[in-house]
VOGU-3710 file (C-alpha; in Angstrom, 3 decimals, decimal comma):
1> xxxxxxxxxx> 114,552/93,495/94,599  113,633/97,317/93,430  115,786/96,613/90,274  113,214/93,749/89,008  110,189/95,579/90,261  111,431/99,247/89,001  114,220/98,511/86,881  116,297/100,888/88,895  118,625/99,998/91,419  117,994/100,981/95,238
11> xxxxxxxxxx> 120,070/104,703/94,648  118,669/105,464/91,217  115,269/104,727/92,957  115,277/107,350/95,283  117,643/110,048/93,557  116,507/109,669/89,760  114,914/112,871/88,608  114,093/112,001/84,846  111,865/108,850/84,553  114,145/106,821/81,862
21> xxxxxxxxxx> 112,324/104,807/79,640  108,805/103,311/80,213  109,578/100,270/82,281  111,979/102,408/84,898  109,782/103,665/87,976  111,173/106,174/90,292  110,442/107,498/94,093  109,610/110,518/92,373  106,953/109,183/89,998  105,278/106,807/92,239
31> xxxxxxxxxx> 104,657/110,238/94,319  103,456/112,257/91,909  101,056/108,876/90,862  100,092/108,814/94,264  99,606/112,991/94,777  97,096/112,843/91,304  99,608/113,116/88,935  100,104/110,824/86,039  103,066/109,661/87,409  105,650/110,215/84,493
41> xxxxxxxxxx> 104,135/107,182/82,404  103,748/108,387/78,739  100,746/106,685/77,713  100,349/106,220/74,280  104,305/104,646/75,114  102,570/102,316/77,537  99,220/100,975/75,534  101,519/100,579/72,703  103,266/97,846/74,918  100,195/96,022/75,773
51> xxxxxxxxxx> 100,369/97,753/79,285  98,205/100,394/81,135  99,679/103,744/81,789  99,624/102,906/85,660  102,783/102,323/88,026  101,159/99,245/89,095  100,731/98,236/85,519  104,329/99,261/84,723  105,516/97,113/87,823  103,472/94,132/87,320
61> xxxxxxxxxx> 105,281/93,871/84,178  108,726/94,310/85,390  107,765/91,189/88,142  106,529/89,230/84,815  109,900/89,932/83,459  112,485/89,541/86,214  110,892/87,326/88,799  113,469/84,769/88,199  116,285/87,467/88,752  114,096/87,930/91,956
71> xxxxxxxxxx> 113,449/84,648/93,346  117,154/83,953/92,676  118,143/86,827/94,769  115,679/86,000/97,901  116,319/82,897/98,126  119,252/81,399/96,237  121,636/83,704/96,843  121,367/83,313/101,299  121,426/79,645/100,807  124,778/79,742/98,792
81> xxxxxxxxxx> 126,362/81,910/100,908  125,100/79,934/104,145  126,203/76,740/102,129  129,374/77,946/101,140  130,363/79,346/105,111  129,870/75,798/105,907  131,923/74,227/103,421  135,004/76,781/103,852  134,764/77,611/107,888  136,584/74,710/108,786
91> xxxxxxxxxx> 139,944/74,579/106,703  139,844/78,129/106,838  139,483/78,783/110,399  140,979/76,099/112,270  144,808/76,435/110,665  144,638/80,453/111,573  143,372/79,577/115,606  146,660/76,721/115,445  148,592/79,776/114,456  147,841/81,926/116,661
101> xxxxxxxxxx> 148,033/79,588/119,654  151,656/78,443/118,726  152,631/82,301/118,390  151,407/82,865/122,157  148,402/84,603/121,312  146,101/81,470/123,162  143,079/84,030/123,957  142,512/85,163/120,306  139,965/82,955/118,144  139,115/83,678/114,665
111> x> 135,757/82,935/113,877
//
């Protein structure tokens, strides 16, 4: 989710000391936005993309960009995985619990 709102991912985020380009928000900037600062957001940079030189305007447009990446992770991405548990627990799980019955190991489950 912080890649399609910052453009960084989560360790850049919070490590980043340069602020990249002008769609790329870190921890650091949003501070020094937040402290009175300009927050690293060159602005002649920004207005020339149609944006104000704000963090919130900067994010608002990475959310107008990416919000399909986003949804896609929130949502899609748990029910595929919950989805695809179901589909595979059974043939994967019942052989391996047959096994280790027949090798005398009756008290150990998998799964």
């Amino acid at each position: 989710m912080s890649k399609g709102a910052t453009k960084n991912g989560l360790v850049e985020f919070f490590t980043a000391t340069n602020g990249g380009h002008s769609y790329e928000l870190t921890a650091r900037e949003l501070l020094n936005f937040a402290m009175g600062g300009k927050g690293g957001i060159y602005g002649p940079t920004a207005a020339g993309s149609g944006i104000d030189a704000t963090p919130q305007a900067v994010m608002l447009h990475n959310i107008k960009q990416n919000w399909p990446m986003m949804v896609g992770t929130a949502i899609l991405v748990p029910v595929g995985f919950n989805i695809a548990s179901k589909l595979l627990r059974k043939p994967v799980i019942l052989p391996a619990n047959r096994m280790l019955r027949s090798a005398g190991l009756a008290d150990v489950k998998m799964g």
